[in-house]
C-alpha positions as CSV (number, residue, x, y, z in Angstrom):
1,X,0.0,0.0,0.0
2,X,1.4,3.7,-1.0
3,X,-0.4,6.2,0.8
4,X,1.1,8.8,-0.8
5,X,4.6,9.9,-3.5
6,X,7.9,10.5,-0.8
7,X,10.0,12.5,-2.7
8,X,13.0,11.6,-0.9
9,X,15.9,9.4,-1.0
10,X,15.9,8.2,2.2
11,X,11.8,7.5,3.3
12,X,11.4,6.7,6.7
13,X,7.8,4.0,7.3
14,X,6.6,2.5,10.2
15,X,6.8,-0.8,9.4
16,X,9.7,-2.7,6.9
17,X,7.0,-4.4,5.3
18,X,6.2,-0.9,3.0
19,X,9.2,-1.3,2.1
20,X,9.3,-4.2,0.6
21,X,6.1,-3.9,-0.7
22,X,6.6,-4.7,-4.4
23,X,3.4,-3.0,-5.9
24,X,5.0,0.3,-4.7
25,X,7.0,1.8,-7.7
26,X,9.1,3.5,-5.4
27,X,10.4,0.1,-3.5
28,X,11.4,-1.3,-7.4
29,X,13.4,0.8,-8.5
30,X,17.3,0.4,-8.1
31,X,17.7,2.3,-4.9
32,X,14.8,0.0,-3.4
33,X,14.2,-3.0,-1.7
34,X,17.5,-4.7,-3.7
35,X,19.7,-2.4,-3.8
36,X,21.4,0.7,-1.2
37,X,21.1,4.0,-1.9
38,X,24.6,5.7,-1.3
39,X,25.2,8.4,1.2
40,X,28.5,10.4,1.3
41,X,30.7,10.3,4.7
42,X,31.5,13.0,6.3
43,X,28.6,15.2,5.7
44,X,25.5,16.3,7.9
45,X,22.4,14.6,5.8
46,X,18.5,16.2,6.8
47,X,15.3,14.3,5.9
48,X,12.1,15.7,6.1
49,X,9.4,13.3,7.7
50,X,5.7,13.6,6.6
51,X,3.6,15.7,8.3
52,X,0.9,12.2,8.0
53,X,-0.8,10.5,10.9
54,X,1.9,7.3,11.8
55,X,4.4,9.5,13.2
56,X,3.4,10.4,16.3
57,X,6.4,9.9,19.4
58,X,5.9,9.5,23.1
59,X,9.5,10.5,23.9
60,X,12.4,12.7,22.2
61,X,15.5,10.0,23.7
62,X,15.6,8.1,20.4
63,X,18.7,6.2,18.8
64,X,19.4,6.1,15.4
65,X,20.5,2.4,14.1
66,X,22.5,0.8,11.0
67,X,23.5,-2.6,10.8
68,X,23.4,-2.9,15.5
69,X,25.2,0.3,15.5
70,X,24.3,3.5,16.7
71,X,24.6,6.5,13.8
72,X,25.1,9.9,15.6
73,X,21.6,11.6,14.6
74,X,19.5,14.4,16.2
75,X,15.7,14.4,15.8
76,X,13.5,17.3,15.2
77,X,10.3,16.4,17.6
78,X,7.6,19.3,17.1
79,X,4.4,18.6,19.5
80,X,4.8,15.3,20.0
81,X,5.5,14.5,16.0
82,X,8.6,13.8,14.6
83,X,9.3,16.6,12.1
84,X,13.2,15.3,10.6
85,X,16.2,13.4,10.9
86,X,19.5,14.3,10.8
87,X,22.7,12.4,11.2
88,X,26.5,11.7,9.9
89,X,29.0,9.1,9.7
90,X,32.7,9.2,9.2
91,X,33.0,6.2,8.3
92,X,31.8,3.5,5.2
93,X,29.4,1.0,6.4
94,X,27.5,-2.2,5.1
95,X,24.3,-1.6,3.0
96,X,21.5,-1.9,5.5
97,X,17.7,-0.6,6.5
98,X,18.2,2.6,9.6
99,X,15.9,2.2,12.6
100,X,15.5,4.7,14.8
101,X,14.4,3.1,18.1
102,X,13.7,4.3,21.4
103,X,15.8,3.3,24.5
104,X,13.9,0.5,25.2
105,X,15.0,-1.1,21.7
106,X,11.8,-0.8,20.6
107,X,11.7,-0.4,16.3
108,X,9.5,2.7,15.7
109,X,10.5,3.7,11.8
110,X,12.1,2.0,8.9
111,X,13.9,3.4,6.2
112,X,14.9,1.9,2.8
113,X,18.0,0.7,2.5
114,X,21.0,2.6,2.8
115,X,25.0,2.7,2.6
116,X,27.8,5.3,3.7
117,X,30.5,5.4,1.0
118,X,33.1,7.7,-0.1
119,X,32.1,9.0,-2.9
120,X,35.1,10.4,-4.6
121,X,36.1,9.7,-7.6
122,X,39.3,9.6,-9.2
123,X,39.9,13.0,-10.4
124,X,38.8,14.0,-6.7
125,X,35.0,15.0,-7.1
126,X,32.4,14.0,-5.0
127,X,28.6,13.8,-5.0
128,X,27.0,16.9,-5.8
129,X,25.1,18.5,-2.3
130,X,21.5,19.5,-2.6
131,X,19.7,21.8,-0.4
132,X,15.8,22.2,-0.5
133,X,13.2,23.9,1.7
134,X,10.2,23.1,-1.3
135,X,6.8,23.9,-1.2
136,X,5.6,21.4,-3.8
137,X,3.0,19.9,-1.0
138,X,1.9,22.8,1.6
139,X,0.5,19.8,4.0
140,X,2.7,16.7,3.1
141,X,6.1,18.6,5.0
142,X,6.1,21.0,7.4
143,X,8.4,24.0,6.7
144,X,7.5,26.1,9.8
145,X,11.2,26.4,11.2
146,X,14.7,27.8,10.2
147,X,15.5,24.2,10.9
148,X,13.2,22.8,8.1
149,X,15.3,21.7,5.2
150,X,15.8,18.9,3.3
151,X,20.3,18.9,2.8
152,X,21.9,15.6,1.1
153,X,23.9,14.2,-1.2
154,X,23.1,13.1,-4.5
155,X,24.6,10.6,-7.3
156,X,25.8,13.0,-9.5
157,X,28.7,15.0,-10.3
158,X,29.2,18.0,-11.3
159,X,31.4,17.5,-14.8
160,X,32.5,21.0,-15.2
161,X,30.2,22.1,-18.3
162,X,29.4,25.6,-17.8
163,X,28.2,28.3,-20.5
164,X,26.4,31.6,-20.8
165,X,23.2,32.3,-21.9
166,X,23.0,36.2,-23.7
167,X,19.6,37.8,-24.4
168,X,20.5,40.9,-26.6
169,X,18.8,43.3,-27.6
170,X,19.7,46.4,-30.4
171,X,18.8,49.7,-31.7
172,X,20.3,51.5,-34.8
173,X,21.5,55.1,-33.4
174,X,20.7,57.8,-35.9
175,X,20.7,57.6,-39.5
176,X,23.7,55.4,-39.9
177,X,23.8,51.9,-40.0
178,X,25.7,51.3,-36.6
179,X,24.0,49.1,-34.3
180,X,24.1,50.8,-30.2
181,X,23.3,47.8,-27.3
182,X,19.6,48.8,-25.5
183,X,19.3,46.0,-23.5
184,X,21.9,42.7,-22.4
185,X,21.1,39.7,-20.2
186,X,23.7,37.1,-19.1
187,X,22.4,33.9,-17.5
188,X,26.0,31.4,-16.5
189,X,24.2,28.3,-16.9
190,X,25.9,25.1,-14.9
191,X,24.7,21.4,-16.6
192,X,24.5,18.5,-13.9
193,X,24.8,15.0,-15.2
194,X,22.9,12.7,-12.3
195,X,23.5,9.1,-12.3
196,X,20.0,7.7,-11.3
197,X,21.3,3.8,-12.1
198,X,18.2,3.7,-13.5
199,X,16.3,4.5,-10.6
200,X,13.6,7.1,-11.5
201,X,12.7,8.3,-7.5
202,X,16.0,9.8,-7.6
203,X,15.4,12.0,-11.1
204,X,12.1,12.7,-9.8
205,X,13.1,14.2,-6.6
206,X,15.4,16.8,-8.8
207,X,12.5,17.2,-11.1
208,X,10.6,18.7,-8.7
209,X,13.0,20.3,-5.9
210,X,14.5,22.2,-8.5
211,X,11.2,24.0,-9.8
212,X,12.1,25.6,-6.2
213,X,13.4,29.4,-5.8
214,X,15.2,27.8,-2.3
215,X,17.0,25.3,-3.9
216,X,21.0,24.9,-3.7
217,X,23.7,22.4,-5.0
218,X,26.7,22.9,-3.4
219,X,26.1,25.7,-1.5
220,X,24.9,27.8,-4.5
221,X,21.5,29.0,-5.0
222,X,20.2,27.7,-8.8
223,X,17.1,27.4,-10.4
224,X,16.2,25.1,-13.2
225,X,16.8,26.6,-16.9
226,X,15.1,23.7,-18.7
227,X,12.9,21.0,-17.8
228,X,15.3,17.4,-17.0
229,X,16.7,15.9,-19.8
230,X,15.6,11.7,-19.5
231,X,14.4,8.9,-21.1
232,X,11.8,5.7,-19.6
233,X,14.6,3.8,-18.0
234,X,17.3,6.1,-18.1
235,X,20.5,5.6,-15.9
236,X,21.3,9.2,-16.7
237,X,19.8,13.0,-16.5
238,X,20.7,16.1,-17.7
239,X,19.5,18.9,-15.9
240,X,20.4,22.8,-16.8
241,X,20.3,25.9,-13.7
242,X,21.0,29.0,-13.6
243,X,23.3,30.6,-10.6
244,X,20.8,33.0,-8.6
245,X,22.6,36.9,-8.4
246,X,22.2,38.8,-5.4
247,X,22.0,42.6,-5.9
248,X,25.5,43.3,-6.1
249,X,26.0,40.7,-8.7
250,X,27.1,37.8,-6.9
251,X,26.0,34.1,-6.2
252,X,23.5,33.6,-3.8
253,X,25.4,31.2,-1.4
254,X,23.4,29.1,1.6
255,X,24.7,29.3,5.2
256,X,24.2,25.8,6.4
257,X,25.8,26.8,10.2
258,X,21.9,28.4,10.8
259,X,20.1,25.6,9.3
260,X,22.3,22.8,11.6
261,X,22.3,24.8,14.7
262,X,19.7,22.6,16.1
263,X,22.2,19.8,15.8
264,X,25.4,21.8,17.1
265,X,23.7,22.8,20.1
266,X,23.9,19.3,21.5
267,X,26.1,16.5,21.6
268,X,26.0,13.2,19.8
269,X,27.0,10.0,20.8
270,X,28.5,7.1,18.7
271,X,27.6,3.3,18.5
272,X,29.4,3.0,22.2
273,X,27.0,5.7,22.9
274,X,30.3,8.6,23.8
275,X,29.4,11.7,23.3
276,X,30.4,13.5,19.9
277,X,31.1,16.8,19.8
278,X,31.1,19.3,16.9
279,X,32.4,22.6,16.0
280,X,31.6,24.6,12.9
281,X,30.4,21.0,11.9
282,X,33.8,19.8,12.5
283,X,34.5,16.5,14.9
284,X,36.3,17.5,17.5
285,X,36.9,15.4,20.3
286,X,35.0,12.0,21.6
287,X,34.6,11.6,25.4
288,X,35.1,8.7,27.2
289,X,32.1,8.8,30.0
């Protein structure tokens, strides 16, 4: 049963067997039931959680879990409803389902299945970093806070192809044939390839984050130029955006220190449950209790 689309890569349930649930689209796709959808180490990762009945928590001590170990994660609990998820791992783990849990051990949500990898390549460049706070569904996600983004990685790399886009327009200055500029537009246009593997939840999600204004990769506000580029089936999409200008002619650029304060103002702990502690998002130190 699929109560409704989850445009997300990671989709928290409360129960595994939604997702496993075949006659959901979203569970046979590559990055399904079969096989793990990759997220970069190193890197805070935020997931939104429906704003449905279903998630409703008794207590705010919850544990986030990966293969019997603890990730480091900080939950966003809004009147009694869990609101988002975020966490990071330094390290490359086992493909595997998350479970956040409460202290009792008790399974609350499921996600589908995961894996932390490095995602470098061998010129250096890694996954491309997204950065959403998207309107698309008023009621499906609640966007109340400063707190209330979506922030992840996803399989694609930026490949370097840039170019400009110039609107021009002429007028013919006296009697002479000379041609005088009235009007010029520059758009710098940067094209994404993204590396779906064939799976189409993850070129849908870019589909529609990017018809956003408050959408980032990278830490650069963009906005779509065209509509994606894909075929049925595709392990590839092209997508072109335009860099955002501020009034003084400069990119737009995202402060993520404001949107992860919620997570830097407390500690995290690691699967021995030490407390990790973070600075300008930065590990610093782990504490023996």
């Amino acid at each position: 049963m699929h109560k409704f689309w989850y445009h997300s890569p990671v989709r928290f349930y409360n129960n595994a067997s939604e997702l496993e649930d075949m006659r959901n689209p979203q569970n046979t796709q590559f990055f399904g039931v079969n096989q793990a959808y990759p997220l970069d180490i190193g890197e805070f990762h935020r997931f939104q959680i429906p704003n449905t009945s279903g998630y409703e928590v008794n207590t705010s001590n919850l544990l986030l879990w990966l293969n019997g170990s603890v990730v480091p994660a900080q939950f966003g609990i809004d009147d009694g409803r869990l609101r988002r998820v975020t966490f990071k791992s330094y390290e490359t783990t086992d493909a595997g389902r998350f479970e956040i849990k409460d202290l009792s051990g008790k399974s609350l949500f499921f996600s589908n299945c995961v894996q932390f990898v490095d995602s470098r390549d061998h010129e250096g460049r890694r996954y491309v970093r997204v950065a959403t706070k998207h309107y698309y569904n008023r009621h499906l996600f609640s966007y109340q806070t400063v707190y209330d983004w979506m922030v992840t990685n996803l399989p694609a790399y930026c490949l370097g192809d840039i170019s400009v886009e110039v609107d021009v327009n002429t007028v013919r200055t006296g009697n002479s044939s000379s041609l005088r500029m009235k009007d010029s537009y520059i758009d710098e246009i940067v094209t994404y390839q993204f590396s779906s593997l064939g799976d189409g939840n993850i070129l849908n999600f870019i589909e529609v984050h990017a018809t956003n204004n408050l959408f980032f990769i990278d830490g650069t506000q963009r906005i779509m130029k065209d509509k994606l580029d894909r075929e049925d089936f595709s392990m590839f999409g092209k997508l072109k955006l335009l860099n955002v200008k501020n009034y003084a002619g400069l990119n737009v650029l995202l402060d993520e220190e404001e949107i992860f304060e919620d997570v830097l103002l407390y500690t995290l702990s690691d699967d021995k449950n030490r407390p990790i502690e973070f600075k300008d998002n930065i590990l610093i130190e782990i504490k023996d209790e």
